[in-house]
Backbone of each chain as ProteinMPNN parsed JSONL, in Angstrom:
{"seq_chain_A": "XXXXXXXXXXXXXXXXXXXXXXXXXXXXXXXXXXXXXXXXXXXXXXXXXXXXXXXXXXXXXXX", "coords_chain_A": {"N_chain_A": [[9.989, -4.982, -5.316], [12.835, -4.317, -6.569], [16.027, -2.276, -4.276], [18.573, 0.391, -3.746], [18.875, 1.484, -1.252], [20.719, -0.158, 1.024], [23.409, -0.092, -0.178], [23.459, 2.446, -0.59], [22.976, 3.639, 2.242], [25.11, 2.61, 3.77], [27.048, 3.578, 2.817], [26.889, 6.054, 3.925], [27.89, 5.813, 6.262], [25.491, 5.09, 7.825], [23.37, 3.15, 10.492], [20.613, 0.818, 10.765], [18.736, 1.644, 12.517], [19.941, 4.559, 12.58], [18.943, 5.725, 10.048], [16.181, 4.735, 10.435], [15.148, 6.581, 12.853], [15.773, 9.275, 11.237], [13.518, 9.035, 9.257], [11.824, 8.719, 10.614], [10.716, 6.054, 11.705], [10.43, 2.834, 11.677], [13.159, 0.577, 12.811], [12.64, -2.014, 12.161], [10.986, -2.393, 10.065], [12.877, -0.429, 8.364], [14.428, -2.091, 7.863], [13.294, -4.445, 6.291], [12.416, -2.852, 3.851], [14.694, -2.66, 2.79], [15.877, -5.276, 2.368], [13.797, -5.808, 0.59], [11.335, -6.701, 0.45], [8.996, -5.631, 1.716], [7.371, -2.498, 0.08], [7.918, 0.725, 0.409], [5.6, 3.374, 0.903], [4.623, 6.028, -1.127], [4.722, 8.811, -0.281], [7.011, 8.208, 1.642], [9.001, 7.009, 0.153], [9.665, 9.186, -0.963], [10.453, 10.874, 0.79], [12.68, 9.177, 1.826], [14.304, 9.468, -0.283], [15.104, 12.422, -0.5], [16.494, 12.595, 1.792], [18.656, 11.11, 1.304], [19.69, 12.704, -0.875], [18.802, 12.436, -3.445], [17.317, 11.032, -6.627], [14.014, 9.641, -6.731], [14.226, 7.225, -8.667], [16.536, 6.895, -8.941], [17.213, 4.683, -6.343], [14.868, 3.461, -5.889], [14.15, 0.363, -7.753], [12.173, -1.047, -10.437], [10.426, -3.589, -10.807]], "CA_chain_A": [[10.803, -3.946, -5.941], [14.077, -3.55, -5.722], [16.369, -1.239, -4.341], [19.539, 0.162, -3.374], [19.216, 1.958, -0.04], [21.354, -0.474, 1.535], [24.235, 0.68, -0.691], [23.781, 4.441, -0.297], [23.013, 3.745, 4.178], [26.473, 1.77, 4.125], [28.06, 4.515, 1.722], [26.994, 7.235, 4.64], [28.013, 5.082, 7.216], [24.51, 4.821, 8.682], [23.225, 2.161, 10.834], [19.502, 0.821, 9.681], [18.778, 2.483, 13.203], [20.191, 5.819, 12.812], [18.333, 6.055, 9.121], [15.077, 4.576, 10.742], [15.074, 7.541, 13.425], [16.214, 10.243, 10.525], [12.556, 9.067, 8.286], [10.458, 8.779, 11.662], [10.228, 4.902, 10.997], [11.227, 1.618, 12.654], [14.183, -0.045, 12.464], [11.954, -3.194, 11.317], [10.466, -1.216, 8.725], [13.867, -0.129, 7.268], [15.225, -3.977, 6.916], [11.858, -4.883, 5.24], [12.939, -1.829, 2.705], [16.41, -3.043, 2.554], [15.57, -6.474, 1.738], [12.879, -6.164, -0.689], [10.067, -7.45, 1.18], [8.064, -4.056, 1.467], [7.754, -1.472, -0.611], [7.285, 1.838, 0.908], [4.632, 4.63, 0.094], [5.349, 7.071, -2.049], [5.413, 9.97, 0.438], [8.017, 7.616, 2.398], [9.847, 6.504, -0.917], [10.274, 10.7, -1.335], [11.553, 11.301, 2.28], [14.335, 8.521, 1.786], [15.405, 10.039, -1.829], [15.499, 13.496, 0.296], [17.437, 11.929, 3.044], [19.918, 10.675, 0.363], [19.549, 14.136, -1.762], [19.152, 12.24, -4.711], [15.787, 11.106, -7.232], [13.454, 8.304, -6.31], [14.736, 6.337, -9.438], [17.873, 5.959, -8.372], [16.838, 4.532, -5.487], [14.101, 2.105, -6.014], [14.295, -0.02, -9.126], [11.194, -1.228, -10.652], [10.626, -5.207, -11.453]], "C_chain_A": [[12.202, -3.931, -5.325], [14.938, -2.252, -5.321], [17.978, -1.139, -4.1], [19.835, 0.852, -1.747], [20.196, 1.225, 0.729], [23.076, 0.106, 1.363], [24.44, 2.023, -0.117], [23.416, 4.768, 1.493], [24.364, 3.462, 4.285], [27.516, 2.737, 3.405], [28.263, 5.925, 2.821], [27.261, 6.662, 5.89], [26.956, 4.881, 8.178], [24.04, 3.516, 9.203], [21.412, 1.812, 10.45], [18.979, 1.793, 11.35], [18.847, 4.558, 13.153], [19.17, 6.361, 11.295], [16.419, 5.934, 9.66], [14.554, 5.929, 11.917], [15.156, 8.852, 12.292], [14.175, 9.976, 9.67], [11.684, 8.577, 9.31], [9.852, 7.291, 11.476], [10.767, 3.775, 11.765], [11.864, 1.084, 12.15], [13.614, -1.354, 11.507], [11.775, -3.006, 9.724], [11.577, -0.928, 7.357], [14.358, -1.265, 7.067], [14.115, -4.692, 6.363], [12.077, -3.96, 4.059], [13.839, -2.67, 1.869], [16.314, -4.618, 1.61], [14.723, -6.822, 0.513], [11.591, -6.621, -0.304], [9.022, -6.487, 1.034], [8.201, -3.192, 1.002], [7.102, 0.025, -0.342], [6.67, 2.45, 0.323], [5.02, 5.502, -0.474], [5.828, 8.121, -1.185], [6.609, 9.21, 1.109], [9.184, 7.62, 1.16], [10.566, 8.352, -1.261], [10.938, 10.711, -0.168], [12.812, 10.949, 2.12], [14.729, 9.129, 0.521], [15.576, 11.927, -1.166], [16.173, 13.148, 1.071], [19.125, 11.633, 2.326], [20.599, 12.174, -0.592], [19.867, 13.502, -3.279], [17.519, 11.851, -5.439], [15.847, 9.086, -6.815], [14.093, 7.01, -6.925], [15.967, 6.093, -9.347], [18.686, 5.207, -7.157], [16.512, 3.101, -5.663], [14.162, 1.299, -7.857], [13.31, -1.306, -9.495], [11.136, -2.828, -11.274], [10.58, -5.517, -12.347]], "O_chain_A": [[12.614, -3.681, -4.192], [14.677, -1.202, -5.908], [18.693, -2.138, -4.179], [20.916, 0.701, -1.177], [20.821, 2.068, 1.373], [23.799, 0.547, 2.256], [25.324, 2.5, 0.595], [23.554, 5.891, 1.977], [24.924, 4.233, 5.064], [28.731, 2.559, 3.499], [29.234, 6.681, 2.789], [26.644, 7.254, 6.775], [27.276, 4.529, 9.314], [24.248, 2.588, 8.422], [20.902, 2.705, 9.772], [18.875, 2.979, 11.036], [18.078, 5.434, 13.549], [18.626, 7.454, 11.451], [15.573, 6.777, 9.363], [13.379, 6.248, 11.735], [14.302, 9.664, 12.647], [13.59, 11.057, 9.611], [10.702, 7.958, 8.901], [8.672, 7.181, 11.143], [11.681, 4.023, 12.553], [11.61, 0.825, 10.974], [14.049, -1.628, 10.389], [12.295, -3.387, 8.675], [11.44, -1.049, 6.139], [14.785, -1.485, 5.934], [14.401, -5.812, 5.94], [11.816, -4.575, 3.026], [13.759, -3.161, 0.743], [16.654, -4.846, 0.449], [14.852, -7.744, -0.292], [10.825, -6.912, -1.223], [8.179, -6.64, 0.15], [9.271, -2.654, 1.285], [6.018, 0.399, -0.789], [6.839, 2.405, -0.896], [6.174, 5.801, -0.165], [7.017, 8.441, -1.167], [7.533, 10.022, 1.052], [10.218, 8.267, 1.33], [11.693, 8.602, -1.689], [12.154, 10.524, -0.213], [13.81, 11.667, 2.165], [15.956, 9.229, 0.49], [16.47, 12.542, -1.747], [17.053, 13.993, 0.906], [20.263, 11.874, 2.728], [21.776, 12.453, -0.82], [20.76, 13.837, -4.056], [16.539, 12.327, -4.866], [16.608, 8.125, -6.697], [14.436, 6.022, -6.277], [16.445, 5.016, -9.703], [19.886, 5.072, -6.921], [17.183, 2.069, -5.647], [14.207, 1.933, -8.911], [13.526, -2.414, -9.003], [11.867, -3.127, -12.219], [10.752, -6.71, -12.597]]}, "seq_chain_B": "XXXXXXXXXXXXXXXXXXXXXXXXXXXXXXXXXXXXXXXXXXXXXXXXXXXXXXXXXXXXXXXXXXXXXXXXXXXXXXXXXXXXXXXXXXXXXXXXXXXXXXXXXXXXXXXXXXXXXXXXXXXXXXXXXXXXXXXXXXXXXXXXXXX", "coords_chain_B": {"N_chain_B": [[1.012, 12.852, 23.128], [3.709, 10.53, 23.6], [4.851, 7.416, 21.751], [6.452, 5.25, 23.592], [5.166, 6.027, 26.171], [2.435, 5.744, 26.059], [2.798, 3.044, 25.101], [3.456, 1.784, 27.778], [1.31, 2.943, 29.663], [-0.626, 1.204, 28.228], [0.788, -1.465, 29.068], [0.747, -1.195, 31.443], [-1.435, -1.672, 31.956], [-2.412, -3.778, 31.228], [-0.953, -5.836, 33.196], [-2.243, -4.82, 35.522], [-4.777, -5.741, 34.897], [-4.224, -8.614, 34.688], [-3.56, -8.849, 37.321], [-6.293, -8.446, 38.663], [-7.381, -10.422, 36.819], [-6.451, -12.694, 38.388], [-7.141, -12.335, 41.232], [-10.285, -12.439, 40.576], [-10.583, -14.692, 40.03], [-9.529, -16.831, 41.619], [-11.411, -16.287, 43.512], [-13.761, -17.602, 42.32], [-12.763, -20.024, 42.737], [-13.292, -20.282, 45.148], [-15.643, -19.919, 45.645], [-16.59, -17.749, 45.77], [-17.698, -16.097, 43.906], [-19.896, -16.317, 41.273], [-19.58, -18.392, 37.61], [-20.532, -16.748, 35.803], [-20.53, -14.095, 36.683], [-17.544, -14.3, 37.154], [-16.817, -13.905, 34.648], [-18.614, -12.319, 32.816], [-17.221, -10.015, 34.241], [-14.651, -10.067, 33.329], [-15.005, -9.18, 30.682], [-16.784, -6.599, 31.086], [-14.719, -4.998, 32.5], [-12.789, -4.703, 30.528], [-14.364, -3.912, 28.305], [-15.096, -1.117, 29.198], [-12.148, -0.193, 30.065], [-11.1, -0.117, 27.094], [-12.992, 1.575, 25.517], [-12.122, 3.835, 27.432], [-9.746, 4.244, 26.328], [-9.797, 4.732, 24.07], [-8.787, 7.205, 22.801], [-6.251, 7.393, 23.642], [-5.446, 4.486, 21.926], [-6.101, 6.0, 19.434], [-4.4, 7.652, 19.132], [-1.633, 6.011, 19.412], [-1.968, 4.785, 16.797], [-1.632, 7.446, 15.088], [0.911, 7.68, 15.209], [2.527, 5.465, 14.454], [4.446, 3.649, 12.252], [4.062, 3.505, 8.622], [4.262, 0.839, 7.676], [3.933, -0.614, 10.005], [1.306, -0.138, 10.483], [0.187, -1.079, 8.349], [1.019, -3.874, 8.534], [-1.432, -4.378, 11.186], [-3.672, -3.808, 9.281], [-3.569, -5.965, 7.326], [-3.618, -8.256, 9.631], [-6.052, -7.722, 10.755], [-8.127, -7.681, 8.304], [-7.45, -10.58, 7.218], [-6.809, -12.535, 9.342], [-8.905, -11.791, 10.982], [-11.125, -12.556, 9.059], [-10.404, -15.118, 8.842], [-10.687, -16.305, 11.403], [-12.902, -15.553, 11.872], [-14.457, -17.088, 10.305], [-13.748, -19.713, 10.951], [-15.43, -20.193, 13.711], [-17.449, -20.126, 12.789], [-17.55, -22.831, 11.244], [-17.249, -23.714, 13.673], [-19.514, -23.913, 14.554], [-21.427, -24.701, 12.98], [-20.584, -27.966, 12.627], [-21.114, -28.174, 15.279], [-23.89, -28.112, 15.27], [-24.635, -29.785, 13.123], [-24.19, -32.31, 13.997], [-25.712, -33.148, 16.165], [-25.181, -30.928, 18.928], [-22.163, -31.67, 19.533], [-19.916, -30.631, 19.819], [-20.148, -28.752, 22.303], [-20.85, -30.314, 23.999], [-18.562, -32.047, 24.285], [-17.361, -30.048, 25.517], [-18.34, -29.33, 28.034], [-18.708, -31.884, 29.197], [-16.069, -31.809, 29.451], [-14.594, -29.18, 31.106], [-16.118, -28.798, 33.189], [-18.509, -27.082, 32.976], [-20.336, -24.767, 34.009], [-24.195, -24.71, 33.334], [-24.123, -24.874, 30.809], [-25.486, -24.987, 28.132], [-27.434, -22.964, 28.541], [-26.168, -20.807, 28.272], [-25.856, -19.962, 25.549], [-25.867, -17.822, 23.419], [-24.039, -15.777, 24.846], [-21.649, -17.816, 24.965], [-20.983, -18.132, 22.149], [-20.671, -15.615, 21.127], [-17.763, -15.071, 22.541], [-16.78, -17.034, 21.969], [-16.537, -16.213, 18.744], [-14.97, -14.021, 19.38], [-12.762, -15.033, 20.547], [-11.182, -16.676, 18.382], [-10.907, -14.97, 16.291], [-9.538, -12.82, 17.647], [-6.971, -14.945, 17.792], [-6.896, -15.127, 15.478], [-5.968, -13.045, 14.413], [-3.675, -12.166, 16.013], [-1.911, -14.139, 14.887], [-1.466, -13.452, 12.498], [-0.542, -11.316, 11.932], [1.829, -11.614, 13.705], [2.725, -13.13, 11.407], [3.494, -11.815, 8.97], [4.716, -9.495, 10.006], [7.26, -11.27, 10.426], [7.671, -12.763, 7.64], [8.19, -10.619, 6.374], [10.991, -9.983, 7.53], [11.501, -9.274, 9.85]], "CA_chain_B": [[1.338, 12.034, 23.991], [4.679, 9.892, 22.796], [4.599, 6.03, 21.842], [6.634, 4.779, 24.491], [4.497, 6.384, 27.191], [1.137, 4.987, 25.29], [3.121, 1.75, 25.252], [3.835, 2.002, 28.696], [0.505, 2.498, 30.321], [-1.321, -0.407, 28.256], [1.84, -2.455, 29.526], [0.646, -1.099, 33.314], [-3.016, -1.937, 31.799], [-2.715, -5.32, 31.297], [-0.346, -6.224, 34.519], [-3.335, -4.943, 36.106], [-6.067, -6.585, 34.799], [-3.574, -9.959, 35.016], [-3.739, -9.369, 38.713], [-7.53, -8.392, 38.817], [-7.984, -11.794, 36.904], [-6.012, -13.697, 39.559], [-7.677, -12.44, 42.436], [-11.227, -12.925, 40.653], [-10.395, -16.634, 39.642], [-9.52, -17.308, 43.058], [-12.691, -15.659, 44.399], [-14.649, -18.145, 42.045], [-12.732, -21.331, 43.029], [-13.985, -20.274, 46.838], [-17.117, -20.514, 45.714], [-17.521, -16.186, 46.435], [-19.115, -15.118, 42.983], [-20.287, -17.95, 40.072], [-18.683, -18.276, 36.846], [-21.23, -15.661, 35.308], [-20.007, -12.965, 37.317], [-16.485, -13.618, 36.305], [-16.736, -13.697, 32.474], [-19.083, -10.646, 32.994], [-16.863, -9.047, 35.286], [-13.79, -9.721, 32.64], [-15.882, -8.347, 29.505], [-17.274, -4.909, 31.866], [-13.982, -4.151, 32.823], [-12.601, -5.127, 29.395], [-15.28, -2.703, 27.729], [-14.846, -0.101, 29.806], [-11.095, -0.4, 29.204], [-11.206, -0.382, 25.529], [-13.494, 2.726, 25.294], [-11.671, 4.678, 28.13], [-8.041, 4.103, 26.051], [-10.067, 5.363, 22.641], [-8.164, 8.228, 22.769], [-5.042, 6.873, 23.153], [-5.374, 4.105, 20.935], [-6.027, 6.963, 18.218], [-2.721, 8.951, 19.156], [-0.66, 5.13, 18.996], [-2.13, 4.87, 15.454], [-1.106, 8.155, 14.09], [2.055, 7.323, 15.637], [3.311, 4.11, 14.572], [4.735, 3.86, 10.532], [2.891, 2.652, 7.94], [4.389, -0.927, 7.63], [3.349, -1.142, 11.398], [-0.188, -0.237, 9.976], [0.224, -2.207, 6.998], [0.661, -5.558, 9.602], [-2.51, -4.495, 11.586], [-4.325, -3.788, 8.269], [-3.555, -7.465, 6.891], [-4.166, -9.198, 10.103], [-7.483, -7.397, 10.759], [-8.648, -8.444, 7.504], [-6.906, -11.789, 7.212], [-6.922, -12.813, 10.824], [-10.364, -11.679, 11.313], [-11.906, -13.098, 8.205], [-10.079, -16.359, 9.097], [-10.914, -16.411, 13.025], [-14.65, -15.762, 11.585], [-14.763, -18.647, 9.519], [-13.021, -21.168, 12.056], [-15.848, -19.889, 14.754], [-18.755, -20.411, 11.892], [-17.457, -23.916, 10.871], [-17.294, -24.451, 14.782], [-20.768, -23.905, 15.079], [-21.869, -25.953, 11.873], [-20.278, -28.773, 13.092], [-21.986, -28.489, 16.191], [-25.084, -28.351, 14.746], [-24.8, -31.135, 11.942], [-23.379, -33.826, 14.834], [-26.176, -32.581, 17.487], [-23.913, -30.308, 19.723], [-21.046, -32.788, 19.989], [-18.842, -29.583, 20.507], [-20.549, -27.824, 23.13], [-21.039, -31.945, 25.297], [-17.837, -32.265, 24.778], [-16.237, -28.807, 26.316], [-19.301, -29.341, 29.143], [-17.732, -32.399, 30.335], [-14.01, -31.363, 30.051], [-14.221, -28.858, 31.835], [-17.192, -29.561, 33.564], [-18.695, -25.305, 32.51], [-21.898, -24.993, 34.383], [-25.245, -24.232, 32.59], [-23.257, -23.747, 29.264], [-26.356, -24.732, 27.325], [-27.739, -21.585, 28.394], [-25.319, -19.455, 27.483], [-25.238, -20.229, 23.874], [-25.306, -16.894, 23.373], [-23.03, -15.324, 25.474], [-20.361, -18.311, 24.767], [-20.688, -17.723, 21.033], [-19.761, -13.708, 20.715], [-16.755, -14.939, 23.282], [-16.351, -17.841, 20.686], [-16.039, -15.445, 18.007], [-13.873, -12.933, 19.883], [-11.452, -15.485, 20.496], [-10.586, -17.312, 16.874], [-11.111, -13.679, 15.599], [-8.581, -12.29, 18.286], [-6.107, -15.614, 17.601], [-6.563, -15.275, 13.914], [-5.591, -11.31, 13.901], [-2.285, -12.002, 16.576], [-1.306, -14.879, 14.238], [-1.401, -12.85, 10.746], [0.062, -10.016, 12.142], [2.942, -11.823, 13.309], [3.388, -14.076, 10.453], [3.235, -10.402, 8.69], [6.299, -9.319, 10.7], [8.183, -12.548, 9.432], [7.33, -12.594, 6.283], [9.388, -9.031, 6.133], [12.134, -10.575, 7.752], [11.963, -8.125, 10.901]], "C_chain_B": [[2.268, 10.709, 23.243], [4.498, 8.347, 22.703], [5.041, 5.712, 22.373], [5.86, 5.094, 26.164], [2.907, 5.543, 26.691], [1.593, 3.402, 25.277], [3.005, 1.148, 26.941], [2.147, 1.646, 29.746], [-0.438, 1.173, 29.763], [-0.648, -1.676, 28.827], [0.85, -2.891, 31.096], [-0.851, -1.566, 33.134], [-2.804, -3.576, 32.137], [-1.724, -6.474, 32.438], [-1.464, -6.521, 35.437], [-4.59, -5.61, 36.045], [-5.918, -8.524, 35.001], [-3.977, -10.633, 36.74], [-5.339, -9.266, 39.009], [-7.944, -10.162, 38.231], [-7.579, -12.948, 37.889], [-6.829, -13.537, 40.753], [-9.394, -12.686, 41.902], [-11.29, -14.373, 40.23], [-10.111, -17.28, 40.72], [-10.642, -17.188, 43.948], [-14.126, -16.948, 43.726], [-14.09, -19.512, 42.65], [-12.987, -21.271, 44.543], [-15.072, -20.46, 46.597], [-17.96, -18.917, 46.104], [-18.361, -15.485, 45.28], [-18.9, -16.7, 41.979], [-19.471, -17.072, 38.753], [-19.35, -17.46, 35.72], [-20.486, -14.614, 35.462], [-18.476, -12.601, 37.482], [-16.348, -13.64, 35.22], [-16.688, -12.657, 32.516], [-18.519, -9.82, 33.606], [-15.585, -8.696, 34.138], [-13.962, -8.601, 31.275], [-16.062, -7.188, 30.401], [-15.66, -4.072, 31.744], [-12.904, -3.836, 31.416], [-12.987, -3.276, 28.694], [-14.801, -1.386, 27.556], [-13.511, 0.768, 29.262], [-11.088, 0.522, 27.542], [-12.061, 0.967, 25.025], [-12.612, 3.983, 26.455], [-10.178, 5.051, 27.216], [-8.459, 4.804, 24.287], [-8.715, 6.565, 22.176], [-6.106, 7.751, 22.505], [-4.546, 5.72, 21.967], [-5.049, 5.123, 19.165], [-4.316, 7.644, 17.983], [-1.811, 7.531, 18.782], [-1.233, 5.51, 17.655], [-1.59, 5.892, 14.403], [0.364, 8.452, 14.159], [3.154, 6.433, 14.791], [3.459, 4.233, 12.698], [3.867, 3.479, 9.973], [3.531, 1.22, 7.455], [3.614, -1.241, 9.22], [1.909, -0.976, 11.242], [-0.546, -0.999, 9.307], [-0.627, -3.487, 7.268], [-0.907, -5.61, 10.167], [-3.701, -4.814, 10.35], [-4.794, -5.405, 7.568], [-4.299, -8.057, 8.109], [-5.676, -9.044, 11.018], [-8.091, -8.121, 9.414], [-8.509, -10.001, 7.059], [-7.308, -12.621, 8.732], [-8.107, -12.578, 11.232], [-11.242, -12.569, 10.708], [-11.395, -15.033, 8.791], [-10.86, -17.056, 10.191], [-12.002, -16.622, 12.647], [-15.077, -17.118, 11.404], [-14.666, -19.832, 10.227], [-14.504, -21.164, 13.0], [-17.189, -20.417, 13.858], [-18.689, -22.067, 11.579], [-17.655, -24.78, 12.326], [-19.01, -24.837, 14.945], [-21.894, -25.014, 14.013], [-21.603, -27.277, 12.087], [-21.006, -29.414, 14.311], [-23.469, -28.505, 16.164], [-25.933, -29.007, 14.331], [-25.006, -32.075, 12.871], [-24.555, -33.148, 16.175], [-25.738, -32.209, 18.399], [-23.153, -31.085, 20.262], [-19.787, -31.581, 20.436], [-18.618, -29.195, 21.971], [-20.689, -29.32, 24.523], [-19.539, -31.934, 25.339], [-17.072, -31.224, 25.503], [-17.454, -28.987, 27.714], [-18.805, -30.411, 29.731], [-16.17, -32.489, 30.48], [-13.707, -30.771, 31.335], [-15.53, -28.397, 32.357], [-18.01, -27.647, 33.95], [-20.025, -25.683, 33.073], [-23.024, -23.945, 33.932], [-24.648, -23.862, 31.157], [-24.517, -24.197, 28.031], [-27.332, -23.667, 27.484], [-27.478, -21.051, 28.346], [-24.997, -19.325, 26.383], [-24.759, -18.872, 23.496], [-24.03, -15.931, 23.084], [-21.478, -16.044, 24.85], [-19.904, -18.116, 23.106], [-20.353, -16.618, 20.588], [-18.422, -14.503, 21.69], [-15.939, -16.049, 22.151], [-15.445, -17.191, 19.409], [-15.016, -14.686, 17.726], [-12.896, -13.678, 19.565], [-10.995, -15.838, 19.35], [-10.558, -16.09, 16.33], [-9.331, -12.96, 16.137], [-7.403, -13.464, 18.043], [-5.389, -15.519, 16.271], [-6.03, -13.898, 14.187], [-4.08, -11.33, 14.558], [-1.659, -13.333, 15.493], [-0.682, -14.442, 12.956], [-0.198, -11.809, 10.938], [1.491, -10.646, 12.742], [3.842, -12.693, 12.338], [3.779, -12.746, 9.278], [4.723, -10.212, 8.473], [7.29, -10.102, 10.207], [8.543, -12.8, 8.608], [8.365, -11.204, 5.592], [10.778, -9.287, 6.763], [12.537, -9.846, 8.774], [12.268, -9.541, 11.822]], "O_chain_B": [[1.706, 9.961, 22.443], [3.92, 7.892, 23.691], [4.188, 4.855, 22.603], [6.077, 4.375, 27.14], [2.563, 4.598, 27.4], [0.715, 2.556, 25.445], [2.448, 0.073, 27.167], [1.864, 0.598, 30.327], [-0.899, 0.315, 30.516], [-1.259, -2.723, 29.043], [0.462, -3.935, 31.62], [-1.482, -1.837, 34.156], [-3.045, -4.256, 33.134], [-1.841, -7.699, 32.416], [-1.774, -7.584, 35.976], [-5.296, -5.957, 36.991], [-6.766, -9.377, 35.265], [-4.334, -11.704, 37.232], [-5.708, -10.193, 39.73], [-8.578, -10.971, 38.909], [-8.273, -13.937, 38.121], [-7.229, -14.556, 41.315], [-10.038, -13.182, 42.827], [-12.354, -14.992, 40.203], [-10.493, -18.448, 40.776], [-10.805, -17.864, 44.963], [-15.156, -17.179, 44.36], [-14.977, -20.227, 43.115], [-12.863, -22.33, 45.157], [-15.69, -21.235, 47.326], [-19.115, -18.719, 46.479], [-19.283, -14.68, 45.409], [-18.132, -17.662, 42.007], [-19.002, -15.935, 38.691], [-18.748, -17.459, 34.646], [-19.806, -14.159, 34.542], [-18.001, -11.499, 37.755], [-15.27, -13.165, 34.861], [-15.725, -11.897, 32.41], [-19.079, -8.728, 33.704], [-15.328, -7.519, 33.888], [-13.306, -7.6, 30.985], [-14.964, -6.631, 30.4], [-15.413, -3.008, 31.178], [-12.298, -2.766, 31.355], [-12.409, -2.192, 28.618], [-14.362, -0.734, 26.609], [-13.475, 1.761, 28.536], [-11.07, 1.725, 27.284], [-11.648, 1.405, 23.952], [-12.607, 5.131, 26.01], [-9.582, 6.1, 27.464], [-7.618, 5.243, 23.502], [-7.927, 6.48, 21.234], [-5.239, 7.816, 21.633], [-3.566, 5.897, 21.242], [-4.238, 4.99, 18.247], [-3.531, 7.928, 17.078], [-1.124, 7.729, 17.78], [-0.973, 6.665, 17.318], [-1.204, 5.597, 13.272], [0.964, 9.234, 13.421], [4.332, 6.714, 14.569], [2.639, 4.841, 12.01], [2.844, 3.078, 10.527], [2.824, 0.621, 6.644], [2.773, -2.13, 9.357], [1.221, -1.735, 11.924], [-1.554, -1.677, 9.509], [-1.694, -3.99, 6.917], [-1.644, -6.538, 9.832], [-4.467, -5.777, 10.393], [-5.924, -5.854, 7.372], [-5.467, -8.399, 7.925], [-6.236, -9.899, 11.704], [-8.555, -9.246, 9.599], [-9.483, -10.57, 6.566], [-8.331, -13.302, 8.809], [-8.448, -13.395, 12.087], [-12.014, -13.28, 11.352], [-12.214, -15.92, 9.032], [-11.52, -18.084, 10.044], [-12.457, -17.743, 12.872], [-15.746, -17.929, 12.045], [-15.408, -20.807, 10.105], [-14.893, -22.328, 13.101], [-17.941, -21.193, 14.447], [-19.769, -22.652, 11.659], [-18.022, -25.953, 12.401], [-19.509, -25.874, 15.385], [-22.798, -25.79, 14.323], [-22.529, -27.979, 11.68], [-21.385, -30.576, 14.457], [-24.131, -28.939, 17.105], [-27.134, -29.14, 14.566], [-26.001, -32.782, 12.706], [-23.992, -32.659, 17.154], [-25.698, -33.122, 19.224], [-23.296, -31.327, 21.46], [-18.922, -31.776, 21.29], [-17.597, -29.218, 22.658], [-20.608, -29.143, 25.739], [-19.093, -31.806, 26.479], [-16.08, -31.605, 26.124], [-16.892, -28.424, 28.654], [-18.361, -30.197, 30.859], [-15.399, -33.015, 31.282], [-13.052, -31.216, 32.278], [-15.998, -27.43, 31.755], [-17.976, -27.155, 35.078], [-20.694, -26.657, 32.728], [-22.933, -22.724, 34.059], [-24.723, -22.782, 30.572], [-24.374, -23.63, 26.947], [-28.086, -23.454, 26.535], [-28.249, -20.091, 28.316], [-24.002, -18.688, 26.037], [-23.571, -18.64, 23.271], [-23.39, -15.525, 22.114], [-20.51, -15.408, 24.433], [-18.724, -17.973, 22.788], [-19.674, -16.59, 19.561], [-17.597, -14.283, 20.804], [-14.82, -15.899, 21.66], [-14.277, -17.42, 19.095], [-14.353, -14.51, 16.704], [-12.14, -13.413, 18.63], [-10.04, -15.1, 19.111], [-9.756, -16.251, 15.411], [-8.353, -12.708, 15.434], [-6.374, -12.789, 18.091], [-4.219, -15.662, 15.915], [-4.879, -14.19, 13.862], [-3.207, -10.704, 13.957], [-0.435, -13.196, 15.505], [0.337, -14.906, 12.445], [0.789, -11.608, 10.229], [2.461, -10.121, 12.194], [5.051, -12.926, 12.353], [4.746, -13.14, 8.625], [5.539, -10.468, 7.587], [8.194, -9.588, 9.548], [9.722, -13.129, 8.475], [9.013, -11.081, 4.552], [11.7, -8.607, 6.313], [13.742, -9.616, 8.88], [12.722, -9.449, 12.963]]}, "name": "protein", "num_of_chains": 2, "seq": "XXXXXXXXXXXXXXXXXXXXXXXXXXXXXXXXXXXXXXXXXXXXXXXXXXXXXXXXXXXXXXXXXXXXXXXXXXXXXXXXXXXXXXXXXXXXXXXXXXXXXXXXXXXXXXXXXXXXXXXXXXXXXXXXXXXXXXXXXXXXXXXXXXXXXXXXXXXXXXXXXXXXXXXXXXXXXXXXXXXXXXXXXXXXXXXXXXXXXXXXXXXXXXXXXX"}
């Protein structure tokens, strides 16, 4: 799945660090997001669209 | 109890049991206990171990994200099922070919009484390709995600 979190971390000037501490998560974790490789759980996939204050779907974008 | 402290003492765990195996591997090449009594001594304290840390194990787990679960998840099932299989084909092999396995690790490394420990050496058999296959998955896992 893709997404755009990278966009909207780099838009709030966050580091994958400072976002991976903010959603209780490892830095690993968030560049496996970022990249496309893993696709987080839903309760996770809500946290980060709360984190952003915006909806899941404009977020993650479905294959 | 926080994950770097839970990290921390299995760190101080396995320092210790590093040096416990040095000084009993030295105690067998004197000739002060047989090579029974250190396997069995590694497995006891092992055990022991491993049920004393229950607790903490539990607290890392509800700890750690769920991609870091994910990895274990895969290379428990992957890495296990694999390790199994390798350890089953070992033993078929040695079976078919009248223990050509088990003659040849007896005079390598010249293991005394190891045809009576079939046993014993086969759960340690198991463990290990089980335990190789599960650290292999799990970091090909990791990789695979591009951490």
């Amino acid at each position: 799945m893709k997404n755009h979190l990278k966009d909207l971390r780099t838009l709030k000037n966050w580091s994958q660090s400072n976002i991976a501490d903010k959603l209780s998560v490892s830095r690993q974790t968030i560049n496996a997001i970022e990249t496309g490789k893993y696709d987080p759980s839903l309760p996770l996939a809500f946290k980060i669209a709360q984190l952003f204050e915006t909806n899941i779907e404009n977020i993650f974008i479905p294959d | 109890m926080r994950l770097e402290k839970i990290k921390l003492i299995y760190f101080a765990y396995l320092i210790l049991f590093m040096i416990i195996a040095v000084i009993a591997t030295i105690a067998y090449l004197r000739h002060q206990i047989n090579f029974n009594q250190l396997i069995g001594g590694f497995l006891i304290i092992n055990c022991f171990a491993g049920l004393a840390s229950f607790p903490l194990g539990l607290s890392w787990w509800r700890q750690i994200d769920e991609a870091a679960r994910e990895a274990h998840k895969i290379a428990w099932f992957w890495g296990g099922s694999i390790g199994m299989t390798m350890a089953i084909l070992i033993a078929a092999i040695n079976l078919y070919f009248d223990g050509v396995i088990i003659k040849a690790i007896g005079q390598n490394y010249h293991v005394q009484n190891l045809n009576n420990y079939g046993f014993e050496i086969g759960i340690i058999t198991v463990i290990f390709f089980m335990g190789w296959g599960y650290m292999i998955n799990w970091l090909f896992w990791w990789k695979q995600k591009g951490a």
